[in-house]
Backbone of each chain as ProteinMPNN parsed JSONL, in Angstrom:
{"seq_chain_A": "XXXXXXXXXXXXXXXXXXXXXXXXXXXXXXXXXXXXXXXXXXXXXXXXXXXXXXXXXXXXXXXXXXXXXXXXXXXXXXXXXXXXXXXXXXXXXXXXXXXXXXXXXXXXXX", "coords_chain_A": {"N_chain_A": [[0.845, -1.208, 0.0], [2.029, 1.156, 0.75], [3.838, 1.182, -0.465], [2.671, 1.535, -3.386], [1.109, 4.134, -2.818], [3.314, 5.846, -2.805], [4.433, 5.282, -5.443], [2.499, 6.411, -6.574], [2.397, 9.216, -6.105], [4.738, 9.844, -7.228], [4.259, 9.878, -9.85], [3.006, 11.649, -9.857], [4.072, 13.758, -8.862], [6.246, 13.83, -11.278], [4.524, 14.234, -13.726], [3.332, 16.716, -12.969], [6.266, 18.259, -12.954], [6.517, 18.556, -15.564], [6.013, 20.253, -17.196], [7.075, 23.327, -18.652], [6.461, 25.909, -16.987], [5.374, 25.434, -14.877], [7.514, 24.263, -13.774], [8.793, 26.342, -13.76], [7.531, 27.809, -11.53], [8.056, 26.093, -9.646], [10.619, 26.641, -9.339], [10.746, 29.403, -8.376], [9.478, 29.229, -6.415], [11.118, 28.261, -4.951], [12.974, 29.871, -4.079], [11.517, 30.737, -2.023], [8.858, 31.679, -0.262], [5.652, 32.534, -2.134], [3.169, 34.968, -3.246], [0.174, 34.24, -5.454], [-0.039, 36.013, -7.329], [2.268, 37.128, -7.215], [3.229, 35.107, -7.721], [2.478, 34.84, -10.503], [3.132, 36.505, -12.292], [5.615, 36.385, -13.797], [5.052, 35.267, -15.842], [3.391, 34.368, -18.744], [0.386, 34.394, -18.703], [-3.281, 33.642, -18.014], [-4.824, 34.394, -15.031], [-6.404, 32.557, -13.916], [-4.977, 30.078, -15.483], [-2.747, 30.416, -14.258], [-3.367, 29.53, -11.652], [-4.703, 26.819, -12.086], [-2.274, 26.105, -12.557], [-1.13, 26.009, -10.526], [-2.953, 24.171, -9.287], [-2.691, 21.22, -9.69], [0.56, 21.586, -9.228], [0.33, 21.485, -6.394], [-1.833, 18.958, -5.792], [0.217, 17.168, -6.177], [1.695, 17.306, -4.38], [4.408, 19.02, -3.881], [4.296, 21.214, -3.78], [2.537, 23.747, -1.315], [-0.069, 25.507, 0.075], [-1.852, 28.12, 1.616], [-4.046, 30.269, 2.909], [-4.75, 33.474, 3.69], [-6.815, 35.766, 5.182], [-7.661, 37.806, 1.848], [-5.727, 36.996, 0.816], [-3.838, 34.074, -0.635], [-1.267, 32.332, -0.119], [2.249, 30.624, -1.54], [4.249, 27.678, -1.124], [6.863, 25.861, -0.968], [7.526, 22.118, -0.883], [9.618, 21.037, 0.253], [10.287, 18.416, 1.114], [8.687, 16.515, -0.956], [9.972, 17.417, -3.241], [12.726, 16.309, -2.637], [11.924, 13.443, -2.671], [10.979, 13.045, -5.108], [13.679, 13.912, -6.323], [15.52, 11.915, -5.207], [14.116, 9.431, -6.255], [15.046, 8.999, -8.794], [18.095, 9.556, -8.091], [18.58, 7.104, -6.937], [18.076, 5.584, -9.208], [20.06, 6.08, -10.868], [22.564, 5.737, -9.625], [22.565, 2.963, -9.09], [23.189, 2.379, -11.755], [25.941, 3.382, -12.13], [27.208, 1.741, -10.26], [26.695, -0.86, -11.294], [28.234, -0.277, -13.67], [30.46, 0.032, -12.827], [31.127, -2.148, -11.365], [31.374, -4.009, -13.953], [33.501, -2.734, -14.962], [35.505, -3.581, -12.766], [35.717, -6.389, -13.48], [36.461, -6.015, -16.026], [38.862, -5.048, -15.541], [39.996, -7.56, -13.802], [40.053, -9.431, -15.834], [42.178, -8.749, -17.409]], "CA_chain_A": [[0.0, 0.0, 0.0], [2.734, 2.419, 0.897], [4.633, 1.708, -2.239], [1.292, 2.102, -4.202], [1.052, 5.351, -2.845], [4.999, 6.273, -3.597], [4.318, 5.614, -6.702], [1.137, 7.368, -7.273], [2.738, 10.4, -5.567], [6.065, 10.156, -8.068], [3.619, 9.697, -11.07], [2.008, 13.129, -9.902], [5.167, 15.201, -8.992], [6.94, 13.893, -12.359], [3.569, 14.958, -14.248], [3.622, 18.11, -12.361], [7.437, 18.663, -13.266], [6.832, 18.002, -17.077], [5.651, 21.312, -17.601], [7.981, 24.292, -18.163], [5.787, 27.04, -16.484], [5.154, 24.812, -13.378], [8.855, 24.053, -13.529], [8.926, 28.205, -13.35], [6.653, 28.732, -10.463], [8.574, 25.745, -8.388], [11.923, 27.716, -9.418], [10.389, 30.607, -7.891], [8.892, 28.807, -4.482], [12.292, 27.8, -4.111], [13.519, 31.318, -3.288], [10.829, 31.917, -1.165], [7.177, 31.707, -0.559], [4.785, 33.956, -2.79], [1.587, 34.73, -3.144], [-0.464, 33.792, -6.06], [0.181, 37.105, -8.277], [3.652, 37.506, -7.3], [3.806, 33.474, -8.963], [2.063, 34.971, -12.286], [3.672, 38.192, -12.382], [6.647, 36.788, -14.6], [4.177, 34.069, -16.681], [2.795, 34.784, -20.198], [-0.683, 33.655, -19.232], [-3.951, 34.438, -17.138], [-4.669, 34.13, -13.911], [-6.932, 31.194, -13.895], [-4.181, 29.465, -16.537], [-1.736, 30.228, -12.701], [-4.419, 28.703, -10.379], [-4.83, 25.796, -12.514], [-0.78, 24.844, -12.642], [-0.801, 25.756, -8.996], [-3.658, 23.18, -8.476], [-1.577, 20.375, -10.088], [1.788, 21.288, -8.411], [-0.493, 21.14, -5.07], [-2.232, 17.51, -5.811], [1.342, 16.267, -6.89], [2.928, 17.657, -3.181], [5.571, 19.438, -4.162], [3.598, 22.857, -3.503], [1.309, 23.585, -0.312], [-0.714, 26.813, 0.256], [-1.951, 28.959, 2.856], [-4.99, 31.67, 2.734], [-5.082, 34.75, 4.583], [-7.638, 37.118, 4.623], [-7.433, 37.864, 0.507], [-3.932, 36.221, 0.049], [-3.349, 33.01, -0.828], [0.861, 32.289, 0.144], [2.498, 29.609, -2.085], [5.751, 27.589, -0.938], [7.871, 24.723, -2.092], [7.263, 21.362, -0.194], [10.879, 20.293, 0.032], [10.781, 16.653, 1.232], [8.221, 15.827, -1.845], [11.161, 17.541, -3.991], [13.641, 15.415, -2.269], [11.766, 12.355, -2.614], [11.755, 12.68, -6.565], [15.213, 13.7, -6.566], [15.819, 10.435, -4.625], [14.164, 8.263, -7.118], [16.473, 9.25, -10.107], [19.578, 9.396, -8.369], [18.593, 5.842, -7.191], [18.144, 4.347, -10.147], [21.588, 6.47, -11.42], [23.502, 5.176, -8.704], [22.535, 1.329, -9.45], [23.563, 2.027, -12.922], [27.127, 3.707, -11.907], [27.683, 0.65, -9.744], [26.836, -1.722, -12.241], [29.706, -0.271, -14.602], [32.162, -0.246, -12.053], [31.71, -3.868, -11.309], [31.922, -4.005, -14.922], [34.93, -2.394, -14.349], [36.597, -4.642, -11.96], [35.547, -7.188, -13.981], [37.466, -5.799, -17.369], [40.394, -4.727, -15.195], [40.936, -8.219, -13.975], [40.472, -10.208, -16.947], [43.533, -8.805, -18.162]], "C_chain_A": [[0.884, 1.264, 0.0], [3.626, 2.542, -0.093], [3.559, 2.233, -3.202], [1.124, 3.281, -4.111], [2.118, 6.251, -3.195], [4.291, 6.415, -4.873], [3.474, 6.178, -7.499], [1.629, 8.612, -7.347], [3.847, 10.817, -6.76], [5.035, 9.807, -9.589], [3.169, 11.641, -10.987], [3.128, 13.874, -9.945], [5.633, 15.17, -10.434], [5.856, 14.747, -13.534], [3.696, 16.327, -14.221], [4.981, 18.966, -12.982], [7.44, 18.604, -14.548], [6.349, 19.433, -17.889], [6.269, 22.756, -17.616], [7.345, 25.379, -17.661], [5.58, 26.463, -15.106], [6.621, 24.6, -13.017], [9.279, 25.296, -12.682], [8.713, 28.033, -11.791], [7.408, 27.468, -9.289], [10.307, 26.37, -8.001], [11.755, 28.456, -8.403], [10.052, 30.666, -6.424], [10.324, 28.406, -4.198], [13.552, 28.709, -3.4], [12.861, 32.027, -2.711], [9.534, 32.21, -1.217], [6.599, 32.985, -1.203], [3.42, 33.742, -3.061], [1.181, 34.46, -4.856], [-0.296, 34.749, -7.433], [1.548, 37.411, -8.971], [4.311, 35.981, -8.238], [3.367, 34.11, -10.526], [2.434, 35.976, -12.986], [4.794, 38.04, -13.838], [6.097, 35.788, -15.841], [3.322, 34.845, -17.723], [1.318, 34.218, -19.777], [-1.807, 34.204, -17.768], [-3.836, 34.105, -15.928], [-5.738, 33.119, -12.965], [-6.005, 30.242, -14.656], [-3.485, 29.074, -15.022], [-2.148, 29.023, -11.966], [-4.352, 27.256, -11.037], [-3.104, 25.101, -12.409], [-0.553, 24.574, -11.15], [-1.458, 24.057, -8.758], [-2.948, 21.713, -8.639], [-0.429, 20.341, -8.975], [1.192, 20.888, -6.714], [-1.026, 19.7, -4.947], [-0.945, 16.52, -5.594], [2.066, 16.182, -5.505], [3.798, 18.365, -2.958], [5.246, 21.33, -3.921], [2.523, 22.684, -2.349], [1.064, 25.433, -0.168], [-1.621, 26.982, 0.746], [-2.939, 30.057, 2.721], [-5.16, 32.488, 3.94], [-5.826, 35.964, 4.673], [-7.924, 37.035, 3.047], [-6.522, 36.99, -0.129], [-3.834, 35.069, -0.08], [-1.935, 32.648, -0.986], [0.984, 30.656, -0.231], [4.048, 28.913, -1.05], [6.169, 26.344, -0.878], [7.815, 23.438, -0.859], [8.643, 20.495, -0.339], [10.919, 18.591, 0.247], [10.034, 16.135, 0.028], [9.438, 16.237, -2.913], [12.442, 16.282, -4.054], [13.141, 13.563, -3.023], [11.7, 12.001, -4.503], [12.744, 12.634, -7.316], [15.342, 11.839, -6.076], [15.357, 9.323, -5.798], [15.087, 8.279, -8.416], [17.577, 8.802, -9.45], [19.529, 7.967, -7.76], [18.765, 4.997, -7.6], [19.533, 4.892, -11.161], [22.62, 5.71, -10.626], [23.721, 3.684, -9.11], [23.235, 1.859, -10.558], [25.128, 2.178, -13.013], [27.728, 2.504, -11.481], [27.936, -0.735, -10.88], [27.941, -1.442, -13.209], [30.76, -0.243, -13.532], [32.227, -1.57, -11.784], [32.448, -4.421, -12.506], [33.29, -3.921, -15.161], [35.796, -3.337, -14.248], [36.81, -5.651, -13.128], [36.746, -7.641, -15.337], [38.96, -6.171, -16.72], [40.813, -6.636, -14.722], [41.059, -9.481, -15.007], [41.742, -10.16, -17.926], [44.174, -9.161, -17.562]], "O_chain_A": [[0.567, 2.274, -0.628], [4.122, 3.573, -0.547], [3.669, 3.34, -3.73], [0.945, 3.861, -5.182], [1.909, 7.299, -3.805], [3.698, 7.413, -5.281], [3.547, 6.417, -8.704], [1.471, 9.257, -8.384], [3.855, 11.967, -7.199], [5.771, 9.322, -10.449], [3.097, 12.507, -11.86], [3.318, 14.628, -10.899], [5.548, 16.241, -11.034], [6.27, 15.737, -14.138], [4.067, 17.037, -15.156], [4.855, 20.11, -13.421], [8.602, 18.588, -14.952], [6.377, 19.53, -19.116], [6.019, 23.445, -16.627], [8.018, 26.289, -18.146], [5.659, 27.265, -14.176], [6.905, 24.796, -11.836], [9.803, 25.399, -11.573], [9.625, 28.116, -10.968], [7.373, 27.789, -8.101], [10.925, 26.489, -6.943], [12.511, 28.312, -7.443], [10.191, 31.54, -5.569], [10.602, 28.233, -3.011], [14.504, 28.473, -2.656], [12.965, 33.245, -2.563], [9.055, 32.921, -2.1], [6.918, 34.144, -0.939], [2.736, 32.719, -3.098], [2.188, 34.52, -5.562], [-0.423, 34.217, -8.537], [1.948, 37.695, -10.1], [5.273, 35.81, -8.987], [3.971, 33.791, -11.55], [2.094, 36.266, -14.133], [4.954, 38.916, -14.688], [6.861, 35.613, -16.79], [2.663, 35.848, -17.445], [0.923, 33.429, -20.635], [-1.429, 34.879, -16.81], [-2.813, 33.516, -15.576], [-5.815, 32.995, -11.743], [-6.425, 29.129, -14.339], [-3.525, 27.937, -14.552], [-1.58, 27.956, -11.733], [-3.824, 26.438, -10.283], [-2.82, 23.916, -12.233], [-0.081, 23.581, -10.596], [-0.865, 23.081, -8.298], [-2.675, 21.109, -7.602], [-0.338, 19.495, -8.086], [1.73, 20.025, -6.021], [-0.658, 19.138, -3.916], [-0.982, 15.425, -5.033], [2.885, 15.288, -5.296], [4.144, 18.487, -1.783], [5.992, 22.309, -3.945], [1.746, 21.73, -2.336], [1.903, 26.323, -0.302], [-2.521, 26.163, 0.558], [-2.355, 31.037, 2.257], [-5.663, 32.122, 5.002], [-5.429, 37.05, 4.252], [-8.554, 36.003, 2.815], [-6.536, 36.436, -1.228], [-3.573, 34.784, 1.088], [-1.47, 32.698, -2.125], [0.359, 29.722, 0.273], [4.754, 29.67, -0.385], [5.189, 25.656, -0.59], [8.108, 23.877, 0.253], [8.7, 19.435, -0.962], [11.533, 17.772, -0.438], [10.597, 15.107, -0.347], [9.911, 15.257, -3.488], [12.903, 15.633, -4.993], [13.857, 12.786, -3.654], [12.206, 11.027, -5.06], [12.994, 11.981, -8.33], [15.21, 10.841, -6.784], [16.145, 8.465, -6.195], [15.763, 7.317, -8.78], [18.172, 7.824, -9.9], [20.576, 7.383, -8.04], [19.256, 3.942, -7.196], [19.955, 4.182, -12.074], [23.498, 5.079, -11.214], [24.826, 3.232, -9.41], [24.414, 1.783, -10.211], [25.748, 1.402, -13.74], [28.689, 2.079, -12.122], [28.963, -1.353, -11.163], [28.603, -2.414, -13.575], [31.923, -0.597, -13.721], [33.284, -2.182, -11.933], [33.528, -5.012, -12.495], [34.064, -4.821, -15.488], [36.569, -3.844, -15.061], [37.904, -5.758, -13.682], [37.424, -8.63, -15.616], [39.814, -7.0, -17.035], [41.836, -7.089, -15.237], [41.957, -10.323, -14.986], [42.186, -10.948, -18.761], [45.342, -9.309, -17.922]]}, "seq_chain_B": "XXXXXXXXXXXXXXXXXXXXXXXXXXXXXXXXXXXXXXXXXXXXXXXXXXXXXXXXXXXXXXXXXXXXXXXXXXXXXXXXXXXXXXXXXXXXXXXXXXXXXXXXXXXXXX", "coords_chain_B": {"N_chain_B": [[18.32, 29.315, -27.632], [19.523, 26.801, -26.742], [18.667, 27.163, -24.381], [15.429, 26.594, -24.673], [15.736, 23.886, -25.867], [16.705, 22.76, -23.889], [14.607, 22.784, -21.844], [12.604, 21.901, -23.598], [13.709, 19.024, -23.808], [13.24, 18.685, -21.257], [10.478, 18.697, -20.178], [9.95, 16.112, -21.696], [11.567, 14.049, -20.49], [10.687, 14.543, -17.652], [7.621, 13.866, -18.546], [7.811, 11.588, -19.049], [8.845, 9.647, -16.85], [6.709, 10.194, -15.487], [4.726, 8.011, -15.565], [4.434, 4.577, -13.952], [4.744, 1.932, -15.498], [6.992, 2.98, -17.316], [8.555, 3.703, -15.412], [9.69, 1.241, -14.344], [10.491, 0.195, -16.26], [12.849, 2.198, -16.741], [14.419, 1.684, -13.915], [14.669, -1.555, -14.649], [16.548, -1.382, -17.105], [18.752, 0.329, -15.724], [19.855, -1.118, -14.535], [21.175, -2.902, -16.183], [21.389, -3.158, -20.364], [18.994, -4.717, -21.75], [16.886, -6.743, -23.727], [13.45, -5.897, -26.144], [11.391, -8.198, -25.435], [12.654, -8.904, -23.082], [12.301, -6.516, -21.053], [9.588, -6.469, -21.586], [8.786, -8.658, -19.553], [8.367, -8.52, -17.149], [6.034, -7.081, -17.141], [3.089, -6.418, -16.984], [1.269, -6.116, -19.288], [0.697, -5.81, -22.82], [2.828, -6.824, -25.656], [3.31, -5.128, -27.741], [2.064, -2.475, -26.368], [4.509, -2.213, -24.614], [6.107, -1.591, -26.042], [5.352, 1.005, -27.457], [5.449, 2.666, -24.846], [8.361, 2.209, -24.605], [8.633, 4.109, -26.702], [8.076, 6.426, -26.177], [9.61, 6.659, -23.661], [12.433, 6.796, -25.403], [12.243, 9.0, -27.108], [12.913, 11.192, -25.128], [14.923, 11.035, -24.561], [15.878, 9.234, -22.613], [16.089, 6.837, -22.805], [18.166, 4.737, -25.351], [18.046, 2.684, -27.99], [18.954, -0.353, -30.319], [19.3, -2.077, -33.135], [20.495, -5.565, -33.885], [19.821, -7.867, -36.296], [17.145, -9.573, -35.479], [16.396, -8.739, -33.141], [15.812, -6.439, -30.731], [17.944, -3.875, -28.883], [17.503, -2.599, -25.554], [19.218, 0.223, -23.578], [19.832, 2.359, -21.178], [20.28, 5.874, -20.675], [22.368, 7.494, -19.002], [23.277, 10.363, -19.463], [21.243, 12.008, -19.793], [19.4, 10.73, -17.36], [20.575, 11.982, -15.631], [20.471, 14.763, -16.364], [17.669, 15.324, -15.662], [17.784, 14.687, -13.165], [19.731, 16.531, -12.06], [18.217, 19.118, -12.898], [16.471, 18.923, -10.582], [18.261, 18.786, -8.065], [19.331, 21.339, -7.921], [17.45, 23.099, -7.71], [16.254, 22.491, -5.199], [18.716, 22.732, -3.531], [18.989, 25.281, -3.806], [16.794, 26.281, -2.113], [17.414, 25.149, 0.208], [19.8, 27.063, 0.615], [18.509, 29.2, 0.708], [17.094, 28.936, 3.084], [19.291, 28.516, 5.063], [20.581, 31.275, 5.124], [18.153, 32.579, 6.139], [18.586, 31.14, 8.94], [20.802, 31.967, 9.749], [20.721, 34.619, 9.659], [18.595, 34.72, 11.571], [19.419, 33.955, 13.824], [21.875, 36.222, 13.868], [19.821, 38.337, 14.785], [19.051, 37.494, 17.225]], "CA_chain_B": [[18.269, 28.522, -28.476], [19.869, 26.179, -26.276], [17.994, 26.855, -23.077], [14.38, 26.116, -25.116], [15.97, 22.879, -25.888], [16.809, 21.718, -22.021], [13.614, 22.63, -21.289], [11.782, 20.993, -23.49], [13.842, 17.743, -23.099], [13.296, 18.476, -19.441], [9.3, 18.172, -20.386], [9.995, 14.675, -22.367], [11.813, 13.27, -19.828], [9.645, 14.357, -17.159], [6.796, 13.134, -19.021], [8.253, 9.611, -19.86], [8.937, 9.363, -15.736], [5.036, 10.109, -14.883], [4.386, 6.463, -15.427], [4.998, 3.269, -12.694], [5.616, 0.919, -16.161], [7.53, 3.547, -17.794], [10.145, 3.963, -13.965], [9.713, 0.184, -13.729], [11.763, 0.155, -17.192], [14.559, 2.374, -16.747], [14.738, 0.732, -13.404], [15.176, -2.497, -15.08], [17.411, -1.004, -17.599], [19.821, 0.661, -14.704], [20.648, -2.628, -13.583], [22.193, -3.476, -17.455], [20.547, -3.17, -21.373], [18.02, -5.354, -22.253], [15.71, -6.64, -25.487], [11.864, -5.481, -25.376], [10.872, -8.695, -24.944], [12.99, -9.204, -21.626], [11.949, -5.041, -20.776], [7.82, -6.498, -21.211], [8.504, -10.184, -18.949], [7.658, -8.536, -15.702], [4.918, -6.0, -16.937], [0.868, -6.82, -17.182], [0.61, -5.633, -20.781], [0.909, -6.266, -24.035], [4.163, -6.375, -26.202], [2.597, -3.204, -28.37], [2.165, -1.421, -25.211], [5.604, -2.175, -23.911], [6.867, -0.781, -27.239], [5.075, 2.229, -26.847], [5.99, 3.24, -23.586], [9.278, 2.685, -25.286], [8.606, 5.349, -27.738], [8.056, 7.367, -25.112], [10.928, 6.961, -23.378], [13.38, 6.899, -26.198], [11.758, 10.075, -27.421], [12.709, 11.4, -24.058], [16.662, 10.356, -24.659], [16.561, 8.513, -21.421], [16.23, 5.46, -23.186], [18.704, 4.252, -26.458], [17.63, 1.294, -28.749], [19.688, -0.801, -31.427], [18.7, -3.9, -33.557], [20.808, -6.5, -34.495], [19.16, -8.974, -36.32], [15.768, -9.487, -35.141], [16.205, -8.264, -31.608], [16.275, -4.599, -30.256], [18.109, -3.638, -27.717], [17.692, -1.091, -25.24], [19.911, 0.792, -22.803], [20.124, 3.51, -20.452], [20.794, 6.822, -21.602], [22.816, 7.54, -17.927], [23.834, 11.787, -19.228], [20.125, 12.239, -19.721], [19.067, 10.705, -16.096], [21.067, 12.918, -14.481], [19.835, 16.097, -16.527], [16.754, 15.561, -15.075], [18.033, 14.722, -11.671], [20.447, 17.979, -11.754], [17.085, 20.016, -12.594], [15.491, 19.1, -8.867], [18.871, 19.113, -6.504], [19.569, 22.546, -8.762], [15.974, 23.561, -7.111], [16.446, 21.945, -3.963], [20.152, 23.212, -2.741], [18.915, 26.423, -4.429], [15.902, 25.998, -1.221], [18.236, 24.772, 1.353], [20.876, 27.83, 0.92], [17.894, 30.105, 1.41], [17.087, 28.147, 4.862], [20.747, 28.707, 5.65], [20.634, 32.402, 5.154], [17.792, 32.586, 6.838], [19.22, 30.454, 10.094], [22.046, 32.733, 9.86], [19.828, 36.128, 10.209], [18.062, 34.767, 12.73], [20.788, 33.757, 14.709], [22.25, 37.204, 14.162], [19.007, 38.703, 15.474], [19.133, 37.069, 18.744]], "C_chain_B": [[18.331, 26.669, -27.44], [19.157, 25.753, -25.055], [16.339, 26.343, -23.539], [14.847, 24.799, -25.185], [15.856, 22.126, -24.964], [15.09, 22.146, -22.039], [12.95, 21.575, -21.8], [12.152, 19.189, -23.498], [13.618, 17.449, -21.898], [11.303, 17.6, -19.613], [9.106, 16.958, -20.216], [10.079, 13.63, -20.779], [10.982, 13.316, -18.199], [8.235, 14.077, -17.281], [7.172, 11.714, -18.941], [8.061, 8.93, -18.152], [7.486, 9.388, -15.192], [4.519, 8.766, -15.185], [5.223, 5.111, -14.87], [5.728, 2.516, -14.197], [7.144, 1.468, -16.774], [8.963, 3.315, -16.818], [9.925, 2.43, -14.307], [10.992, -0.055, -15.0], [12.772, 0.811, -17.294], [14.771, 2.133, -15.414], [15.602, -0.778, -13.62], [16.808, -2.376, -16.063], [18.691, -0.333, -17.01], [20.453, -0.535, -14.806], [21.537, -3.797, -15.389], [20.974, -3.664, -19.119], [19.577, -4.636, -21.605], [17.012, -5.346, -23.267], [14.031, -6.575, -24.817], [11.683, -6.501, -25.139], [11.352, -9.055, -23.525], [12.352, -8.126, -20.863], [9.847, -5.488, -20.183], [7.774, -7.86, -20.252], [7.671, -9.165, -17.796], [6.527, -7.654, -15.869], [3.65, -6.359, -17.376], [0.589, -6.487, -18.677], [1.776, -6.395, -21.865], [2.375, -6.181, -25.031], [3.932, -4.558, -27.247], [2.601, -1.895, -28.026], [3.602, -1.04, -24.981], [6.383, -1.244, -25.418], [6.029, 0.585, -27.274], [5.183, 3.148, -25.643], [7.459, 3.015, -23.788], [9.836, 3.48, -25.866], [9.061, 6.309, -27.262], [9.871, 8.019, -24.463], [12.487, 7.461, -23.978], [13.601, 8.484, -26.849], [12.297, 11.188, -26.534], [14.317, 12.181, -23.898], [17.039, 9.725, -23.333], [16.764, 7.371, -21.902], [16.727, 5.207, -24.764], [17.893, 2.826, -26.966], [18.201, 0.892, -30.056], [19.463, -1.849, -31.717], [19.705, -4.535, -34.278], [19.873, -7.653, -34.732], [17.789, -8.804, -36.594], [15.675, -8.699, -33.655], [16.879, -6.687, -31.602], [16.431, -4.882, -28.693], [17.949, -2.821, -26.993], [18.606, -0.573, -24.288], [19.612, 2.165, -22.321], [20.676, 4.585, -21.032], [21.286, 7.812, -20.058], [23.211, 9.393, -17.874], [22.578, 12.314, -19.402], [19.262, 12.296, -18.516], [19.787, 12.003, -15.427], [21.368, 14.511, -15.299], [18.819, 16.099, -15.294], [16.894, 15.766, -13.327], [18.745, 16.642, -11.4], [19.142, 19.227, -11.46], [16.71, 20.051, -11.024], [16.764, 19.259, -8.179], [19.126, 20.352, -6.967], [18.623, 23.229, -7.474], [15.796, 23.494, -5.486], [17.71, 22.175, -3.382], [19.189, 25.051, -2.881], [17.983, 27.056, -2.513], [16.752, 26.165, -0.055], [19.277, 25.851, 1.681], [19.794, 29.076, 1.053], [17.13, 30.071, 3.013], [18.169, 28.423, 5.413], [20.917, 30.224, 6.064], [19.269, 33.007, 6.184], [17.85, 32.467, 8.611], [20.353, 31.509, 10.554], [20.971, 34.577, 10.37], [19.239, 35.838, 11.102], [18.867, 34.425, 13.539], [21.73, 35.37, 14.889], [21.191, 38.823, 15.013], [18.91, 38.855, 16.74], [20.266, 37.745, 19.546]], "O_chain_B": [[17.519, 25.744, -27.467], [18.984, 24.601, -24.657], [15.869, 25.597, -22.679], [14.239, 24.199, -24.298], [15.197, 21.087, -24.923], [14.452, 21.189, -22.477], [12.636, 20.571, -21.161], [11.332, 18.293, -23.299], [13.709, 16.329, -21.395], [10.966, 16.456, -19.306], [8.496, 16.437, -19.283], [9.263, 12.906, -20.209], [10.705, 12.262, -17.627], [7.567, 14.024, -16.248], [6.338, 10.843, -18.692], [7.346, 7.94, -17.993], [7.169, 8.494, -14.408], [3.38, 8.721, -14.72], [6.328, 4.724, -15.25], [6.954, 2.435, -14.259], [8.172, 0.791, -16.784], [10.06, 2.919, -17.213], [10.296, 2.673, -15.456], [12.147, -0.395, -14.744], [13.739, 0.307, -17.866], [15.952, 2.479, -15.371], [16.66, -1.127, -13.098], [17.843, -3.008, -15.849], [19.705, -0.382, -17.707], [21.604, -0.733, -15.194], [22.127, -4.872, -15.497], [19.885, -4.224, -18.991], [20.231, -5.664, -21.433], [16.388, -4.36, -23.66], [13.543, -6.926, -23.743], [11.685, -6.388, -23.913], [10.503, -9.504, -22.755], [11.739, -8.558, -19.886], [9.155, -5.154, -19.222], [6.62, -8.266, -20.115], [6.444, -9.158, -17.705], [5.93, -7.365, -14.833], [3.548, -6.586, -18.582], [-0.548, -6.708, -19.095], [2.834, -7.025, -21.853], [2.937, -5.092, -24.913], [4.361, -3.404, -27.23], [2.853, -0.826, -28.583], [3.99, 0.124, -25.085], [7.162, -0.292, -25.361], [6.824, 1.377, -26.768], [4.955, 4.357, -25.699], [8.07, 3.751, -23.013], [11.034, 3.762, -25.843], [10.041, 6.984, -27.578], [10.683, 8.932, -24.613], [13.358, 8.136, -23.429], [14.678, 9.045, -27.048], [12.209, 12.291, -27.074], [14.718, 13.243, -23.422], [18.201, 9.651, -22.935], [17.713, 6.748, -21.427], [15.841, 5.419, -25.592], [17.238, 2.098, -26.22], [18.018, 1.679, -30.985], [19.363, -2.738, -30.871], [19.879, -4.087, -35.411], [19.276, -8.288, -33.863], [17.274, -8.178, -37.52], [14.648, -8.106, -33.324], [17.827, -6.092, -32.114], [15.82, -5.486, -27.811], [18.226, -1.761, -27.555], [19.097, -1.664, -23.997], [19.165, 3.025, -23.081], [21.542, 4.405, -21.888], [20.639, 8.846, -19.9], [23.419, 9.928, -16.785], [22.67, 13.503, -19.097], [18.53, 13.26, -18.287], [19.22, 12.851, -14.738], [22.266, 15.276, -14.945], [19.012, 16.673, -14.222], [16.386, 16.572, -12.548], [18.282, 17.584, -10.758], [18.989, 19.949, -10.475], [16.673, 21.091, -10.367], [16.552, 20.137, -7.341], [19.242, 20.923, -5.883], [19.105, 23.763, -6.476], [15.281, 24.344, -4.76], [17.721, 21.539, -2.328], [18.918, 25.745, -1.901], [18.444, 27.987, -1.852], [16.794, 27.214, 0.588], [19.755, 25.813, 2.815], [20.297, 30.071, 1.576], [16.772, 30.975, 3.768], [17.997, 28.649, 6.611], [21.337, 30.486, 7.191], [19.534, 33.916, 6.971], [17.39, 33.29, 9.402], [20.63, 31.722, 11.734], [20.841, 35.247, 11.395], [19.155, 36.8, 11.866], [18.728, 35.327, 14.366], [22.218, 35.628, 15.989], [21.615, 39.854, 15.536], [18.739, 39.901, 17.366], [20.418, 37.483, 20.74]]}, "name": "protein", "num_of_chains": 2, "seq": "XXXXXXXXXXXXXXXXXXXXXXXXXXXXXXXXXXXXXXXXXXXXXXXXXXXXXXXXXXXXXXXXXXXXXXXXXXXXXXXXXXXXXXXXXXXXXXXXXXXXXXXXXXXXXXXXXXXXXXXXXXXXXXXXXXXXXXXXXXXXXXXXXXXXXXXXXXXXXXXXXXXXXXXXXXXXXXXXXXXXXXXXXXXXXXXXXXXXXXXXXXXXXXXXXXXXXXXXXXXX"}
């Protein structure tokens, strides 16, 4: 069950991450929470187009947000970050290893 | 010119990763190249499928493919994984050295 959900979760962030304007706006949470305007301020597009990538990066984890009075405050959900970093350099790491055995392997056949 | 490019390979390859069969194959493929039909043994679908979520991937450049013969092979495309990876710890140190600076002003506060 708890891998099932991993992997639901890394289906959503990678989704989430596949988009260069959502890519933007987690760029942007990553120097620092902002509100909802200050995310669309540097984006070619409206401000239902925003809300909608927000709602995504929000389902996926990797974004959580906060309403205050009027404001809605965005900001970057580091451990879901982490945890998709982690699956890459995972499956990089196995693959590094595997050529270095390789490696050995060459080096002592000679 | 160049930076449209990363991105939109960044897209691809974060597209290709939004699917469990899709990670389950460059998983498999980490661990050393393999022909589609070894790539589709452990997955619930169809050989058709498995070659389409191939496409995908290849499309992507995480994943190479070469046919001798009758058989295609595929392999890891290992300077591609670790674009994508670079993108998130890029994002994620980027995070962590504004936590630092932070820690540090408040510490000089006190």
């Amino acid at each position: 069950m708890v891998k099932y959900m991993l992997n639901h979760q890394l289906d959503l962030m990678f989704q989430a991450l596949s988009d260069p304007s959502r890519r933007s706006m987690v760029e942007r949470l990553c120097r620092g929470p902002a509100s909802v305007s200050e995310l669309a301020k540097p984006l070619a597009m409206s401000l239902p187009a925003v809300v909608q990538h927000l709602q995504v990066l929000e389902k996926s984890g990797l974004v959580s947000t906060s309403k205050q009075g009027r404001t809605r405050t965005c900001q970057i959900e580091p451990v879901a970050l982490r945890t998709a970093e982690q699956w890459i350099t995972e499956r990089r790491t196995s693959w590094e290893r595997k050529l270095d055995r390789l490696g050995d392997f060459l080096e002592e056949e000679r």
